[in-house]
Structures are given as C-alpha cells and as structure tokens.
Phi, psi and omega in degrees: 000097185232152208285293190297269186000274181334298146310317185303324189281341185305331216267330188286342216237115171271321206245149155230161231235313186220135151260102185259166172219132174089160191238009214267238176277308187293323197294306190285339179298282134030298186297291173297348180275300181295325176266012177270351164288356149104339206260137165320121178209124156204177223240141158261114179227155182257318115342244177218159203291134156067024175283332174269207189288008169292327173251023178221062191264200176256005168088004188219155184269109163195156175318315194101094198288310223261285166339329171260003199257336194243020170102328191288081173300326181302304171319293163326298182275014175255344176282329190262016144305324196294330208270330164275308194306319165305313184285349170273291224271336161260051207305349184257014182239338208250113177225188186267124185257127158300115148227143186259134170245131190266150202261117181217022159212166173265025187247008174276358178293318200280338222278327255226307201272325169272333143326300132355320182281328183260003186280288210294340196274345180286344177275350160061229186293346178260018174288151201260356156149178208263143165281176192192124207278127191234165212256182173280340204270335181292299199302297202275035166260307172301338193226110242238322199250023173298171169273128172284349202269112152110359202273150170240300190205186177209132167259116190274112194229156167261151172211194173222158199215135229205178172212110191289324196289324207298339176299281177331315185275341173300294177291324132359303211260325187294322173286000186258330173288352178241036171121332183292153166245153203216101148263103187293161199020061152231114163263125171284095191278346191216182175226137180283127138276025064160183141323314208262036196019074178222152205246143199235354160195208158199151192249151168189175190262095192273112188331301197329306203254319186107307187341103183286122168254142180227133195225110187270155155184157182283341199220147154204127208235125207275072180256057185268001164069234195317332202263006170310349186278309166338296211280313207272004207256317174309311191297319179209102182340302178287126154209142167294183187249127165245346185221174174202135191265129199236140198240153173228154172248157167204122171281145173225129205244185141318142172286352170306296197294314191228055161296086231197127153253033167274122123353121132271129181270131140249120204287311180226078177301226230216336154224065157073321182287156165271156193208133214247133169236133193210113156312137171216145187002059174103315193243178176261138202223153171216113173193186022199180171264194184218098196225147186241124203234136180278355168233177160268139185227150172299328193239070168300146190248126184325104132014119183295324189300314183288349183268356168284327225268324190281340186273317171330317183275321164287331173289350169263359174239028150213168204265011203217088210257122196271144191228201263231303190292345170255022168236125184324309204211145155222134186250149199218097191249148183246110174298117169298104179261143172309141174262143198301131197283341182266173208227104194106001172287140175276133138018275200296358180241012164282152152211184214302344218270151187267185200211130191241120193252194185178085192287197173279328168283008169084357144329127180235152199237134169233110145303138167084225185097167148208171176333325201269351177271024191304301157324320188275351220231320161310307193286000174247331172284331165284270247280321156316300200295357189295339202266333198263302172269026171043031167288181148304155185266071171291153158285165189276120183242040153287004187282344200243018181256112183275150165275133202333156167074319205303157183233100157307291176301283175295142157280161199286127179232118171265016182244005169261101199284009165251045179275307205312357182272342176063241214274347152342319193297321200288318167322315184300290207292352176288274182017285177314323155282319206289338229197045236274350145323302205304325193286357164288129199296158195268292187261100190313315174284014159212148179266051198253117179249174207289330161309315169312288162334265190323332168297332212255337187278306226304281183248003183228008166092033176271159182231010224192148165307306176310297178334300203304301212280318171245336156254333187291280160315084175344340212302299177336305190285332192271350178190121153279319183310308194292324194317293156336327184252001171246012179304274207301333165293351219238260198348292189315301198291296134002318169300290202294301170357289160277347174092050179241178200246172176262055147269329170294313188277314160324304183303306177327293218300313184310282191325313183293012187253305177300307175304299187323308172295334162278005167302326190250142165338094304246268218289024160226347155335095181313134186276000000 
C-alpha cells in the first residue's frame, strides 16, 4: 500500500462508482465492502487512517455487556456475530480475552452469571465460550491484585480483544488489494452539486503537495465520525446537530497492578458506568468514561475530573494501589454518537446501534456505531447507496474476506511481539536481513525495531512520527515518554524514506513532542 501507487490510480479514474470522506473503522469498512462488490471506490482521510476514534477505543471485540443490561437485545446479538466474524478473518489481531467480574455482595455473582449465560447463548455457535460463577477463593487466584475486604465471588466471562489502528491499517491494505484506492492527508473541501442541488462529487486537497482535485462520483458518503456535523454544514445551509461527541479516557499503566492475562469488569462504578482494566501488549489499559463535550477536536485532552474518576475507581479494586506517577500513557477518544432524539437524554442512554442518513441531496451519512460492528454497518450502508443511486445490486461478500495478515491456519504465538503483523513477520524479519541498521531497536526498554519503522513508511502508508508512532507502532499509546524518546530516530529515518531534508525532520521531531505531551500527564510533561 504505497501513497504514490494510490495517486497514480486517482489520476487513471475519471468517474468513481462510491466517494467516502473519512479514513476512519466505518470509512475503511465502507471501502473494502464496495470495492470487493466489484465498484469503482476511493477513500478520503484528512489526516491519517484511524487517526481519530478508531484508534483510541478500549481495545475490546464485544456484544457489550452493558447494552444488554439496557434491553438493546438486537445490538447485542448483531455485535456479537460481528465479534466472531472479526475473530475468523482477523485471527491475528483479534483474540479471546477472559474477564472477571468480582463480586462485594452476595446476590452479585447469581445475578451477573445469568446475565452473562444469556451474553452466551445469543452469540450461539459464535460464543467465544460459556461463563461461570467462581468462588472468591478462585476470583483472587484469577486476579492476583484484587481488593480482597469484602470479595464475596467472581463471575468468569469471555469477549474479544483487537489492536483497533493495526485493524485499521489491514483493512486499508485488504481494500486496496481488492481494488480501492485510499488517500491519507487529502482533505474534502467542498461537496460538488448538479443544477438539482444533488451531490455528484467532491473537491480536495492533498495536504502534502497543496494540489486541488475535483472528483465526480454516483454515491458519496459521509463517514467522518465526530467531524459529520462539518460535512453536513457543505451539504445543506439548514442543518441540525446529528452526531454529539461523548469523550472517553484510558489510562495505561504497568502489568504489576493487574498481573493477570485475565481482565477486570466493573459492572457498576460510582456513577453507574462500567469500567475496564485490560491487558494489552504488556500493559494494563484502564478505562473509560463518558463526558459529554462540546465539540470535536483532533487531539481530545483526557479531562482532570476523568483521570481523578478513573484512578479512583482502580485504587478501590485493586490492592497495588496506581497513582498519578505511575501512568504511561493516557488516551483520550470522542464517540460519534447519533445525538439523542429527546432533549436531556444523557450519553449513556443513546444508543451505539448506528444510523444511516440519506439527505435530499442524495449525500448519504452514517452516524453512531462501534468498532466491533464495523463490517455489518459497511454491508448497510453500500446496500443503501445501491438502493438510493441505483448502482448494481452486487451482493456483499466481507463475512467471508480476510484481512491482510490474517493466519488462517497456524495459531497465533502472541508472545512474539511481531504477531500483530500475521503473515507480514517473514517480510518484516527479511527487511532485517536485506538491510542489517534495521535490525536496532527502536526503543531500548522495547522490542520493537527501526524494520518495524520502515515497513510501516514503506508499505502502510505512513507520513508522520505521529503515523509511525501512534498507529503502526503502539508506543505512543503504551509509553509516551519512551515514545518521545525514540521521535528523532523515527524522524531521520522518515527524512531519508521520503526524501525530505533535516530541517523537516527537525521540525517533525518538535511538532511529535508538543503532541506527544499531551499524552502525559500536565506534571510529567517533557519540557
């Protein structure tokens, strides 16, 4: 997947069949559903793919526990088909997580364990295995660093669990392999209109170059998640608020405080929401909230109330109790929520099932959603634009599509930290041979090397320290500080790659620091 490739097919294609605006979990889903039905497609992000909330989720594949606690049984049994279906064609991304939920009265275990039973049976043959009610003595054998004063039991549950950018960058390369074209920094400045104010294209930008484009196309589709509100403001003089951006937080810590490859569920915090503590690559990521904000921003900044509400709630259920100096990394993502049809509806009571909009100008919008249903939310929107622009009615063939990297076969050894690449590891490790600079670590305290780096300029399209850093490479999310401090190798190498001078590459190193900070915490903040 290289950025010149892509241009070169923008430049061959006068007419296009679908036009997305966003690069984000729905946009690329979108992408690859229309251009494996055989239609001309390509994708707009005005930044980098999965730059927004696709890449700052909790990290979990799931029905949604909470959802079924609030009745939405449909939501429930379509995610968790989606949460198998993610886990066949992206087995190297996707796996099964244990979780626990502890128990500090005694009817929560019974109550908790038949909820949890009716999780499984809606997921039928695609359950990732059945829960089960564990004694206390069991729950801190499973949770080694739980608060013990007051555990009564625990109930033992399954879900699934991803690395949300590198998902993102697979479906990228599986849509391109099946035809798409996908351009990263090209911001969509205008929406093209017909006489019959009906919309027939779109004019952009490509950051890069400055170069201005005009793009006819039958379908054009509005997936920009927090900024659809933006898109909608081109589209039609009158407009409503269609989506409200609700911010979540996540802290991420050491593996000391939860040494466990189990999970914790807090079913019910202190204002009702749930809360997750998840191993993920080495560390513990804990969250999240729910704050309702009033705008959307590229880079949201975690809140002081939510990182008091989350470390609070983890110094009361676990006994290796985390304070302010021991978190790594904090991420702060905004969910496009459908905005609520009554007036005083809270967040929590909107809900994730997505929303397909179809204006008068024939611009079609999809709002709300979440990660693990992203395919089924693509197969409804192509199937829309087929119905509104009279494309053909090919059928949707992704339940059956794998996504780059995917292992059919071999299991998965997740104790190699270059599993998230699947079949991608022999390139990566030739790269190291062909090429033996590469093989030197990115980082000294991680095993992530300058070959990672390169793969990632190389073949995924990165443009930025940030690209590298925070979606190809995890680092960003998981240490910021180290992240900072591996910025100027990731920068050099990115100079020579693309061809920039090291006045580019300074600047980069700079610009990645000041982002980079906002990851840490206002009082650890590199200087």
């Amino acid at each position: 997947m290289k950025r010149s490739e892509q241009l070169t097919q923008l430049a061959q294609t006068k007419n296009w069949d679908v036009i997305i605006i966003g690069g984000g979990a729905n946009g690329l889903g979108i992408a690859l559903d229309a251009a494996s039905r055989g239609f001309k497609t390509i994708l707009l992000e005005s930044i980098d793919f999965a730059k927004g909330t696709s890449s700052r989720s909790t990290k979990l594949v799931h029905g949604g526990v909470r959802y079924l606690e609030q009745g939405d049984i449909a939501l429930v049994r379509e995610a968790l088909k989606e949460r198998g279906l993610m886990a066949q064609n992206a087995g190297h991304l996707v796996k099964n997580q244990s979780f626990v939920i502890p128990n500090y009265n005694w009817w929560g275990g019974y109550f908790y364990t038949v909820g949890l039973t009716l999780y499984d049976m809606l997921a039928g043959r695609l359950s990732l295995g059945a829960s089960k009610y564990v004694s206390r003595k069991k729950t801190i054998e499973l949770l080694p660093t739980i608060t013990q004063k007051g555990l009564v039991s625990g109930v033992v549950y399954q879900d699934g669990q991803f690395d949300d950018s590198r998902l993102a960058i697979n479906i990228a390369q599986t849509a391109v392999e099946n035809g798409a074209t996908l351009l990263n920094y090209s911001k969509v400045t205008n929406l093209l209109k017909d006489d019959k104010n009906q919309v027939i294209g779109v004019e952009f930008e490509d950051k890069e170059t400055g170069t201005k484009y005009e793009l006819n196309g039958t379908a054009v589709i509005n997936a920009t998640g927090v900024f659809t509100n933006s898109i909608m403001k081109m589209n039609d003089l009158e407009y409503k608020k269609y989506i409200v951006p609700s911010q979540g937080i996540h802290l991420v810590f050491d593996k000391s405080f939860l040494p466990s490859q189990h999970a914790l569920m807090i079913p019910k915090t202190s204002d009702g929401r749930v809360l997750f503590a998840v191993p993920w690559h080495d560390k513990i990521v804990v969250g999240t909230t729910d704050t309702l904000v009033k705008k959307s921003s590229l880079e949201p900044i975690a809140l002081e109330e939510e990182i008091d509400f989350v470390l609070e709630t983890a110094q009361r259920f676990l006994e290796k109790k985390p304070t302010r100096g021991d978190v790594l990394s904090v991420f702060a993502g905004l969910r496009p929520l459908a905005a609520p049809e009554k007036k005083g509806q809270s967040t929590k009571e909107v809900s994730r099932s997505h929303k397909i909009i179809v204006s008068d100008t024939g611009l079609i919008t999809i709002t709300g959603g979440k990660w693990t249903t992203y395919r089924k939310i693509a197969e409804d929107v192509i199937g829309k634009a087929i119905k509104v622009h009279n494309l053909p009615k090919n059928g949707c063939k992704t339940e059956h599509i794998a996504i780059h990297g995917n292992k059919a076969t071999s299991v998965t050894d997740r104790e190699n930290h270059l599993y998230i690449y699947g079949t991608d590891i022999p390139k990566i490790l030739k790269l190291q041979e062909d090429e033996p600079i590469l093989k030197e670590k990115l980082h000294p305290d991680y095993d992530y090397t300058m070959a990672e780096v390169a793969w990632a300029i190389r073949f995924e399209m990165a443009r930025t320290i940030e690209d590298v850093l925070a979606r190809r490479v995890r680092l960003l999310f998981l240490d910021a500080r180290a992240a900072i401090d591996s910025s100027e190798k990731v920068a050099q190498l990115l100079a020579k790659e693309l061809v920039h001078d090291t006045t580019w590459a300074q600047a980069q190193a700079a610009e990645f620091r000041t982002l980079a900070n906002g990851f840490l915490l206002t009082e650890f903040q590199v200087k």
